[in-house]
SENULO-900727 format. One record per residue (C-alpha): x, y, z. Coordinates in nm, 3 decimals. Layout:
! residues N
+---------+---------+---------+
:      px :      py :      pz :
+---------+---------+---------+
:       X :       Y :       Z :
...
+---------+---------+---------+
END
This chain:
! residues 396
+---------+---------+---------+
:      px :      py :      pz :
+---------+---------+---------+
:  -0.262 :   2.422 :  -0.381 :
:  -0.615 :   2.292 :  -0.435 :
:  -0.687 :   1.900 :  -0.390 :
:  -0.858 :   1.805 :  -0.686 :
:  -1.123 :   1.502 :  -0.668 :
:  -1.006 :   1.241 :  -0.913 :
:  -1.131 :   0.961 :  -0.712 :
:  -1.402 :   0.794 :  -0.929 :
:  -1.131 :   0.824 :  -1.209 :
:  -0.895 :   0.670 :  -1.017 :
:  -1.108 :   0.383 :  -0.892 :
:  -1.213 :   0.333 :  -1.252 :
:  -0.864 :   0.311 :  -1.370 :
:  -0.779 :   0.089 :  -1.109 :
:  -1.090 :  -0.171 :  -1.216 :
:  -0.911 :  -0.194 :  -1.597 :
:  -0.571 :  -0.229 :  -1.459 :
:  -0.644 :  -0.503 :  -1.191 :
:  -0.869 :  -0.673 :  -1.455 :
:  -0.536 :  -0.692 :  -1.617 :
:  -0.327 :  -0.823 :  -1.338 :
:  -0.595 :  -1.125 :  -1.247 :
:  -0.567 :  -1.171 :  -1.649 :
:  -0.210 :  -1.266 :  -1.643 :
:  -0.249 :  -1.388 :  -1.282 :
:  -0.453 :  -1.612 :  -1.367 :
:  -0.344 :  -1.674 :  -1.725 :
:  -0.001 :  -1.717 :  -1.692 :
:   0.037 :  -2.052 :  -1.445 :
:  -0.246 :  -2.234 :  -1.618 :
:  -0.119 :  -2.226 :  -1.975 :
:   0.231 :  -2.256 :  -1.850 :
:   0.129 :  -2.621 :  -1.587 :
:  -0.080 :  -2.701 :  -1.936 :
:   0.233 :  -2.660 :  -2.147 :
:   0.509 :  -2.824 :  -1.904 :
:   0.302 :  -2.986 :  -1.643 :
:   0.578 :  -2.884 :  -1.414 :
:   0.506 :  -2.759 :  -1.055 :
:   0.870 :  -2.555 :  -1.075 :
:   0.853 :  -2.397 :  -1.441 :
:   0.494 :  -2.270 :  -1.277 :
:   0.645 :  -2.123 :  -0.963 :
:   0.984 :  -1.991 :  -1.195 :
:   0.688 :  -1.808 :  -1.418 :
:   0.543 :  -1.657 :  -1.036 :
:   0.894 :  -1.566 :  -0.964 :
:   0.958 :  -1.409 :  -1.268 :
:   0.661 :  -1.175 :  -1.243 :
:   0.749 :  -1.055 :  -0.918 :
:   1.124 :  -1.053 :  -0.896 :
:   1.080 :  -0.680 :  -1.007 :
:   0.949 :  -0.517 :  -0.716 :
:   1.323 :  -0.571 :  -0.547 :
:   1.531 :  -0.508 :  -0.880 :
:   1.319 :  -0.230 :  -1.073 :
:   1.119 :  -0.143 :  -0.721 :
:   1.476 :   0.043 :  -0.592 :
:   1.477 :   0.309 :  -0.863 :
:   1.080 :   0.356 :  -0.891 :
:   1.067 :   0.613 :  -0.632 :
:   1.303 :   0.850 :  -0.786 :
:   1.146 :   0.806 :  -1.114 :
:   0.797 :   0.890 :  -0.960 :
:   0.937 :   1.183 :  -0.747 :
:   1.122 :   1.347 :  -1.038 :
:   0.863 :   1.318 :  -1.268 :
:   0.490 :   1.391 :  -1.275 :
:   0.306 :   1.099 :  -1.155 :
:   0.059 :   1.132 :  -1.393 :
:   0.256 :   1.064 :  -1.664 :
:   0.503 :   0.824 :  -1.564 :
:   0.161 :   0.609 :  -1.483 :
:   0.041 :   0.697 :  -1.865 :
:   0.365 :   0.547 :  -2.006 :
:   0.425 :   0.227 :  -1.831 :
:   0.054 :   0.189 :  -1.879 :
:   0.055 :   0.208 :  -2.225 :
:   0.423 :  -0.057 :  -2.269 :
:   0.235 :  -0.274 :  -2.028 :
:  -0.014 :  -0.290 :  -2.290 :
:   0.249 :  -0.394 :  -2.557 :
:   0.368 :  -0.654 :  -2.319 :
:   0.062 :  -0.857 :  -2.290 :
:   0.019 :  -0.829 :  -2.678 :
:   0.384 :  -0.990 :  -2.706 :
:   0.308 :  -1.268 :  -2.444 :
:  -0.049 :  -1.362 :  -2.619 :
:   0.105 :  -1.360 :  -2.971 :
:   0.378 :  -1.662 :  -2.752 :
:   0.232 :  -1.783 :  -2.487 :
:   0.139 :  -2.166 :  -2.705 :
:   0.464 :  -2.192 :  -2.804 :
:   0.675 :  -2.390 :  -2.582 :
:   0.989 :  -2.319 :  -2.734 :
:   0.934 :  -1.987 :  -2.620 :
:   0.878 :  -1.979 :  -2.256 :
:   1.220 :  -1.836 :  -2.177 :
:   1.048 :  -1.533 :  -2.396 :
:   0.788 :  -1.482 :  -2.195 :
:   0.929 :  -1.523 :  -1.813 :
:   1.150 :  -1.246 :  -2.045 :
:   0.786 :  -1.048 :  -2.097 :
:   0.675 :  -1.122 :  -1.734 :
:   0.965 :  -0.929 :  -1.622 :
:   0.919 :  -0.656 :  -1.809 :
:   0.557 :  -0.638 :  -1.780 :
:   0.615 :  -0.633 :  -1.380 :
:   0.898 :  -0.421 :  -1.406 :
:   0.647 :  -0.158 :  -1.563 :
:   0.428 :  -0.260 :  -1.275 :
:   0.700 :  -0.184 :  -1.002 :
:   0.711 :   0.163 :  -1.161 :
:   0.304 :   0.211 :  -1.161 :
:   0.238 :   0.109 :  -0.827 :
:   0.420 :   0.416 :  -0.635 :
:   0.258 :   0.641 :  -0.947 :
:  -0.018 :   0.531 :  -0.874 :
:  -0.046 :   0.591 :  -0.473 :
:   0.134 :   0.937 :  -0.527 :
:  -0.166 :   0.991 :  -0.795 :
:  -0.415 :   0.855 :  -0.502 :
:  -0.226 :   1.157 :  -0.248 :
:  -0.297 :   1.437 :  -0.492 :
:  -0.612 :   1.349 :  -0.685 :
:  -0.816 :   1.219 :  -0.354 :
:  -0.896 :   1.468 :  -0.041 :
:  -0.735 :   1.380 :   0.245 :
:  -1.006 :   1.299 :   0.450 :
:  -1.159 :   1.044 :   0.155 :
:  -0.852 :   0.817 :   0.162 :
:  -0.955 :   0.531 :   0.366 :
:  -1.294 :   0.506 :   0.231 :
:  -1.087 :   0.553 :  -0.113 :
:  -0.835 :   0.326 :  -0.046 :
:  -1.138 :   0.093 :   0.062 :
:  -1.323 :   0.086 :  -0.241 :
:  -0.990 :   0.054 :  -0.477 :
:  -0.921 :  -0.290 :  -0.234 :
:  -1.301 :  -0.367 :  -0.356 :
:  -1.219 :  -0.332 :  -0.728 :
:  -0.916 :  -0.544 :  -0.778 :
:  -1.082 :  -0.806 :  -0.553 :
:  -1.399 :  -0.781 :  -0.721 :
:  -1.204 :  -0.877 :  -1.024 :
:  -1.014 :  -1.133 :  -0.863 :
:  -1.390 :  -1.319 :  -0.808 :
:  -1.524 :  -1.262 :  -1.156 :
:  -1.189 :  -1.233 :  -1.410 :
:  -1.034 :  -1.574 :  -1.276 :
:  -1.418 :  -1.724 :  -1.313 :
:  -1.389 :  -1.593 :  -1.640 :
:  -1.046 :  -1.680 :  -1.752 :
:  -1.073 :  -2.060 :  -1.577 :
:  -1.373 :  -2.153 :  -1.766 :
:  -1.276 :  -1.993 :  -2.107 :
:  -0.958 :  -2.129 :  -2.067 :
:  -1.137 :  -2.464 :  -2.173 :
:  -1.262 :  -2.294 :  -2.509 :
:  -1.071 :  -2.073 :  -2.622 :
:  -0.660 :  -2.028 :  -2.716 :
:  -0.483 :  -1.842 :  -2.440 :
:  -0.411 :  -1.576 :  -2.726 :
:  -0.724 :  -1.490 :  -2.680 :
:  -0.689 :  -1.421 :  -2.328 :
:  -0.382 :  -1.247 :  -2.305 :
:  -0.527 :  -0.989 :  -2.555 :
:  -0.810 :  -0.947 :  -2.317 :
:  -0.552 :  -0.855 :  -2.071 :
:  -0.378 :  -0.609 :  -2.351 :
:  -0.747 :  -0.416 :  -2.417 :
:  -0.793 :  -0.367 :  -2.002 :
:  -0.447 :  -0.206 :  -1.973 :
:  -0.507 :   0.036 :  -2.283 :
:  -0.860 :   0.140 :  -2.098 :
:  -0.656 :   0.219 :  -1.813 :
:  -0.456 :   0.455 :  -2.034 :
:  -0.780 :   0.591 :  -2.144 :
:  -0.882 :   0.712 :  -1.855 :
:  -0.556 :   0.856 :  -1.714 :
:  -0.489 :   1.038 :  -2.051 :
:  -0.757 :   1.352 :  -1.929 :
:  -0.602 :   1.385 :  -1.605 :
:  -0.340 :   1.685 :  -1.544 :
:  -0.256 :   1.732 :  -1.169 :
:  -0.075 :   2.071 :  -1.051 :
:   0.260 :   1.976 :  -0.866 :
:   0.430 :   2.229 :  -0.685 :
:   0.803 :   2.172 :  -0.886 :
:   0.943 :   1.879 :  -1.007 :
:   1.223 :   1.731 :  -0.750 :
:   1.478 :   1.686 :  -1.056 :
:   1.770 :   1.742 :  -0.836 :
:   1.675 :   1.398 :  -0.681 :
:   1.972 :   1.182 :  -0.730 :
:   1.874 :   0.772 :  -0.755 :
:   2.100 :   0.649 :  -0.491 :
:   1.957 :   0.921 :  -0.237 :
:   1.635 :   0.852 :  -0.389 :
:   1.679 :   0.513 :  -0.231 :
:   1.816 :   0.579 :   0.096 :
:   1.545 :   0.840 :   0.119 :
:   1.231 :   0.635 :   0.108 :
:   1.412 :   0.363 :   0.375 :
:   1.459 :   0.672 :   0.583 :
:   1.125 :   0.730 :   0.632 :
:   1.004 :   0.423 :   0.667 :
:   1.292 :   0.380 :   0.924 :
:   1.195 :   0.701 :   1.114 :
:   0.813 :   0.574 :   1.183 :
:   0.781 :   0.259 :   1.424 :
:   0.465 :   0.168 :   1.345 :
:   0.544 :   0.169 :   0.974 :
:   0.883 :   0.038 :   0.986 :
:   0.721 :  -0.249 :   1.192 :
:   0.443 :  -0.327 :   0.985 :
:   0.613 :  -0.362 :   0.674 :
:   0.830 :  -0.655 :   0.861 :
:   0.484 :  -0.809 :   0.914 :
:   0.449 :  -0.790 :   0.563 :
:   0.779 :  -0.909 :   0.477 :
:   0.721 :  -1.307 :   0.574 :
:   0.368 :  -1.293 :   0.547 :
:   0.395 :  -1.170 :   0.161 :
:   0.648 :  -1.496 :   0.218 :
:   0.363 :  -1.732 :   0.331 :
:   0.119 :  -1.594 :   0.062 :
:   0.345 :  -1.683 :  -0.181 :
:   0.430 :  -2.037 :  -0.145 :
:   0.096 :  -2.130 :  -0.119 :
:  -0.014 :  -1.912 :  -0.441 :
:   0.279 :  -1.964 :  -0.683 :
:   0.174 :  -2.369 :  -0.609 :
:  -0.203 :  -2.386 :  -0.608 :
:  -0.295 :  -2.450 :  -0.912 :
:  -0.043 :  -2.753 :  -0.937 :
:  -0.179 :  -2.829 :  -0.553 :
:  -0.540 :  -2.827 :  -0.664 :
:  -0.492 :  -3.023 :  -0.912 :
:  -0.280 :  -3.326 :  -0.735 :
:  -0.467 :  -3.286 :  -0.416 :
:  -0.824 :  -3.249 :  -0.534 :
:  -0.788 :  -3.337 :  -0.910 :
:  -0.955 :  -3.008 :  -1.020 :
:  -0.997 :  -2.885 :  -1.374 :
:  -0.937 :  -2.549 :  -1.509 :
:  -1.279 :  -2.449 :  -1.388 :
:  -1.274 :  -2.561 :  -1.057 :
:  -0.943 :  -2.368 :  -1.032 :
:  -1.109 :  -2.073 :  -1.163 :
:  -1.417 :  -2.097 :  -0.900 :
:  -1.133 :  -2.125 :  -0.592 :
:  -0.967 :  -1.792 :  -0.657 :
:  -1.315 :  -1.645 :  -0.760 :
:  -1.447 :  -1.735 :  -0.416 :
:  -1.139 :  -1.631 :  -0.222 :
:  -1.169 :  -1.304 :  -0.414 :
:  -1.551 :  -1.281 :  -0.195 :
:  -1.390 :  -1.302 :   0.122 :
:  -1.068 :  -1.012 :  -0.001 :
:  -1.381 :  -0.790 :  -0.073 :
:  -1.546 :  -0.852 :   0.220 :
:  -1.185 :  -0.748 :   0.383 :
:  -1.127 :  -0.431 :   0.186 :
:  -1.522 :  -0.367 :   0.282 :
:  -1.464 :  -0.387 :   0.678 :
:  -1.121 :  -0.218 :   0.676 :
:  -1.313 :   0.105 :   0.635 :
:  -1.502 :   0.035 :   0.972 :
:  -1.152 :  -0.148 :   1.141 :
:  -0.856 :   0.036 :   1.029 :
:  -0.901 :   0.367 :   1.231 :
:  -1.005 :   0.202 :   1.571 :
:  -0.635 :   0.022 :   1.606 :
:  -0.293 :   0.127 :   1.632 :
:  -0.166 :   0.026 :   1.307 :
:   0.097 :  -0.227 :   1.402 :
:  -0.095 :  -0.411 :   1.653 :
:  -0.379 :  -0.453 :   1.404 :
:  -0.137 :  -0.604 :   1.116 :
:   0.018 :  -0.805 :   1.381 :
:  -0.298 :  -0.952 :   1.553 :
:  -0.491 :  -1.036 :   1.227 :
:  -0.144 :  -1.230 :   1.060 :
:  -0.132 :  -1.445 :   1.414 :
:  -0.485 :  -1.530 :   1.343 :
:  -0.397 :  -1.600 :   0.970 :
:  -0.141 :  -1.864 :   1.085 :
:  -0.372 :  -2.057 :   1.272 :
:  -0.614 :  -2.044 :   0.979 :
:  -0.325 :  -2.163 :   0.754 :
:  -0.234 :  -2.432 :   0.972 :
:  -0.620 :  -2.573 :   0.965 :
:  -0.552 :  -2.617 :   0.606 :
:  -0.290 :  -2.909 :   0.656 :
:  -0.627 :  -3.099 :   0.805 :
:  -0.890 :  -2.979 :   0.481 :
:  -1.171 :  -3.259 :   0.484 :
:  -1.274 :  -3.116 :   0.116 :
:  -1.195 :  -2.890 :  -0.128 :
:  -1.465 :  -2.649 :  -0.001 :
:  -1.291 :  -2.612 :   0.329 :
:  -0.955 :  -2.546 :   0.173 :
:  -1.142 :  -2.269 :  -0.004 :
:  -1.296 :  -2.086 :   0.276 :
:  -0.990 :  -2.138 :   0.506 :
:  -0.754 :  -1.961 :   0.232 :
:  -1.045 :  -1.688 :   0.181 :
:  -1.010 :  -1.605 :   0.528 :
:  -0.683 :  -1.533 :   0.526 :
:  -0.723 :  -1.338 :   0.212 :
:  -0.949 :  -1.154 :   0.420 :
:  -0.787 :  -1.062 :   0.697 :
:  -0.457 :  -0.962 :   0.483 :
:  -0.724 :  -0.699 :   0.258 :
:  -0.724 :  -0.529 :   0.600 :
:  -0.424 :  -0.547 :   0.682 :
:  -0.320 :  -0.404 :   0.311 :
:  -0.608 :  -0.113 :   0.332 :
:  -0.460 :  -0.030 :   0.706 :
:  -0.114 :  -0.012 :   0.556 :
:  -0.191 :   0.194 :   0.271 :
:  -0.381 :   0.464 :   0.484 :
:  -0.138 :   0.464 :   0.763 :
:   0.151 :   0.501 :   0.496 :
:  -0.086 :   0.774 :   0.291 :
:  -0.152 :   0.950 :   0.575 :
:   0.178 :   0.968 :   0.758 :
:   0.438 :   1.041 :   0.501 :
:   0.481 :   1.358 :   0.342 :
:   0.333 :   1.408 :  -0.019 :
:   0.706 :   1.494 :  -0.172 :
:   0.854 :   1.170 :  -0.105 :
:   0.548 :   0.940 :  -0.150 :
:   0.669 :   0.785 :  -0.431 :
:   1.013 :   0.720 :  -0.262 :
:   0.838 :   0.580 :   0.103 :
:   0.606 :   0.345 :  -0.158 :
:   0.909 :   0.237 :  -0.349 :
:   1.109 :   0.159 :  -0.022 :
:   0.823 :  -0.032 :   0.079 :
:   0.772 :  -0.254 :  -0.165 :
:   1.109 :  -0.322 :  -0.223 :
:   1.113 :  -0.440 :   0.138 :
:   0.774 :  -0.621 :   0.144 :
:   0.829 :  -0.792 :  -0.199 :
:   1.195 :  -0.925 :  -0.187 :
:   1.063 :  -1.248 :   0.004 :
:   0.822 :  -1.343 :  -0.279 :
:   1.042 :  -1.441 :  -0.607 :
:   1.237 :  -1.643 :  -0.316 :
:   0.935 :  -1.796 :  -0.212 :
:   0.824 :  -1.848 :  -0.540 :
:   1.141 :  -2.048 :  -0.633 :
:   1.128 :  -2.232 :  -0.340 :
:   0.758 :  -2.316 :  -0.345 :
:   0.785 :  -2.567 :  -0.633 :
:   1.063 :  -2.762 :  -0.532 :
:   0.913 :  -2.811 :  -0.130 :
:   0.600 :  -2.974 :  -0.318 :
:   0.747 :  -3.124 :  -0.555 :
:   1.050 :  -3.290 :  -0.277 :
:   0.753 :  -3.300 :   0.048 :
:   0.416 :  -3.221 :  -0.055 :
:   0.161 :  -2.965 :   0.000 :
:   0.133 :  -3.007 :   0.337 :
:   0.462 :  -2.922 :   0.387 :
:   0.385 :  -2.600 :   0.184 :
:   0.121 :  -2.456 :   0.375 :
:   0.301 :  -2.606 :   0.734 :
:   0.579 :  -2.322 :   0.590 :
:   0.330 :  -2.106 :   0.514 :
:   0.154 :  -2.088 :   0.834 :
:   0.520 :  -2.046 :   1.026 :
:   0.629 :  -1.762 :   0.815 :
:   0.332 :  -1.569 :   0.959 :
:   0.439 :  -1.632 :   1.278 :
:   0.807 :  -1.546 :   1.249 :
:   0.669 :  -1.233 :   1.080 :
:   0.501 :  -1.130 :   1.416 :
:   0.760 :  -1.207 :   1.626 :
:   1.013 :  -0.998 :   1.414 :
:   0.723 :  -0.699 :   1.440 :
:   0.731 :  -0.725 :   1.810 :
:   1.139 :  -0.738 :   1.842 :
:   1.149 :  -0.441 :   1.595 :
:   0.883 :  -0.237 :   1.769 :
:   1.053 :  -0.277 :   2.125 :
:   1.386 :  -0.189 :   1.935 :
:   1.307 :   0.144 :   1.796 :
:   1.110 :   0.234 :   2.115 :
:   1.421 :   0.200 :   2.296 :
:   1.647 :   0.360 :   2.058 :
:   1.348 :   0.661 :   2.082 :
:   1.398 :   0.683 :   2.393 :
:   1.753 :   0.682 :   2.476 :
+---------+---------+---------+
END
């Protein structure tokens, strides 16, 4: 079958859908801490958004596999677009919060379904041999947007209505559609005979069959833990610890967004020099001792940089994953390894999302990021114990 070239397209597709994401991202926990000024409703919003990836994220892979991924991404695409038009028309009204957690899930529910389209898309529309560097320069688009869209959104945030916004975030996700609607990719036959539940145990299958995979996704497991206390509470922890202002919270996750391109931008030049797992596992130790210098931030310029470099490091470790995973499972059951994946990376971060508000809100943000920082570690140690235990069961 002849590998088509639809990388520019895809990058370009991924630059309005991202813009989307950091939208609501971004979006989402400031008019919701403006509305309640409540740490946990924040965090409950975070947790809503991502709770997805473990409920939806289990029956993604058969829906990718069974269908053309083209046009499973074209659909969700296009109702994600109606979901951010629903949350902008509600987002001011207080009263209807428990309406738009309602519309978060959904939205991400949509997104649990994308992502695997999307990276069985990436399999068949880029040559093989162009999916680092591809994978590279899709990690520099969404991070590029996560300097310039939360820049954006925190300083217009002071102007203008969130409804205004969120519609912003509507318009980006109906480009996206735009440019997927041209593209038709040959598929060999459509697996239709894949049943869900086998679907599932599928994609865990392969990820259980490769070490270095399996492995590395338990890196990712209680490190995607650590990211997400610390996210789901900045913007309440900037504001308490440093008294920022919308703006100021914008500027933050525009300049850790710098230091995630500068990450996706090295992977290219890192990634293929290291075994896979000892790469993700090196660069997360050294992300725990940047986490922990955090607890002693002079400033709010040194919080910055020390959470950019950790956003660094993990846009290599993300860009390492994605090849490795890209390149090491077959193209027939991408969709189901992706789905398996994420449903095992992700399941920590709605839990860490609901617990991040209450630990600041009961002990602080030191205690936060302290939790944080020995999640990452944890993470390693699991890696290691996981590594040595499928090497022995290998070899017996």
């Amino acid at each position: 079958m002849e590998r088509l070239d639809y990388s520019n397209r895809l990058i370009l597709c991924n630059a309005f859908s991202t813009t989307a994401g950091w939208v609501n991202r971004t979006a989402v926990p400031l008019a919701i801490y403006a509305i309640t000024g409540s740490a946990v409703d924040t965090s409950l919003a975070f947790a809503a958004a991502h709770l997805p990836a473990i409920t939806v994220g289990f029956f993604s892979g058969a829906i990718v596999d069974r269908n053309r991924p083209e046009a499973v991404a074209k659909i969700t695409t296009g109702l994600s677009a109606v979901c951010a038009g629903l949350i902008a028309l509600l987002i001011d009204i207080r009263e209807c919060l428990p309406i738009v957690y309602l519309l978060l899930f959904v939205n991400s529910s949509l997104s649990a379904i994308q992502l695997p389209a999307f990276q069985s898309l990436v399999v068949r529309a880029c040559p093989r041999h162009k999916l680092l560097k591809g994978n590279s320069n899709l990690g520099i688009v969404d991070q590029t947007n996560s300097v310039f869209v939360p820049l954006f959104v925190g300083f217009a945030f002071t102007f203008v209505p969130p409804v205004a916004i969120f519609l912003i975030s509507a318009a980006s996700y109906l480009g996206s559609l735009f440019v997927l609607l041209p593209m038709h990719i040959k598929q060999q036959r459509l697996h239709l005979d894949i049943t869900t539940w086998k679907a599932i145990g599928d994609g865990f299958s392969v990820l259980f069959s490769n070490r270095e995979l399996f492995s590395s996704n338990v890196v990712f497991i209680f490190s995607n833990f650590a990211t997400t206390l610390v996210q789901s509470t900045v913007v309440a922890m900037l504001a308490v610890q440093f008294g920022n202002e919308s703006y100021s919270i914008g500027v933050f996750f525009a300049a850790v967004g710098l230091f995630g391109i500068a990450g996706h931008s090295l992977a290219r030049f890192i990634v293929c020099h290291f075994p896979v797992s000892s790469l993700i596992m090196g660069l997360t130790v050294v992300s725990a001792a940047l986490t922990i210098l955090m607890v002693l931030n002079p400033s709010f310029t040194s919080f910055t940089v020390l959470w950019g470099m950790t956003v660094l490091l993990g846009a290599i470790n993300v860009t390492a994953l994605t090849t490795y995973r890209q390149t090491s499972v077959p193209e027939h059951v991408m969709g189901r390894a992706v789905s398996a994946s994420r449903v095992m990376t992700y399941f920590p971060i709605p839990i860490g999302a609901a617990l991040a508000g209450v630990i600041f809100e009961m002990m602080g943000s030191d205690a936060v990021v302290m939790i944080s920082a020995g999640a990452r570690v944890l993470g390693v140690i699991a890696a290691g114990i996981t590594l040595l235990y499928l090497g022995s069961r290998r070899n017996a």
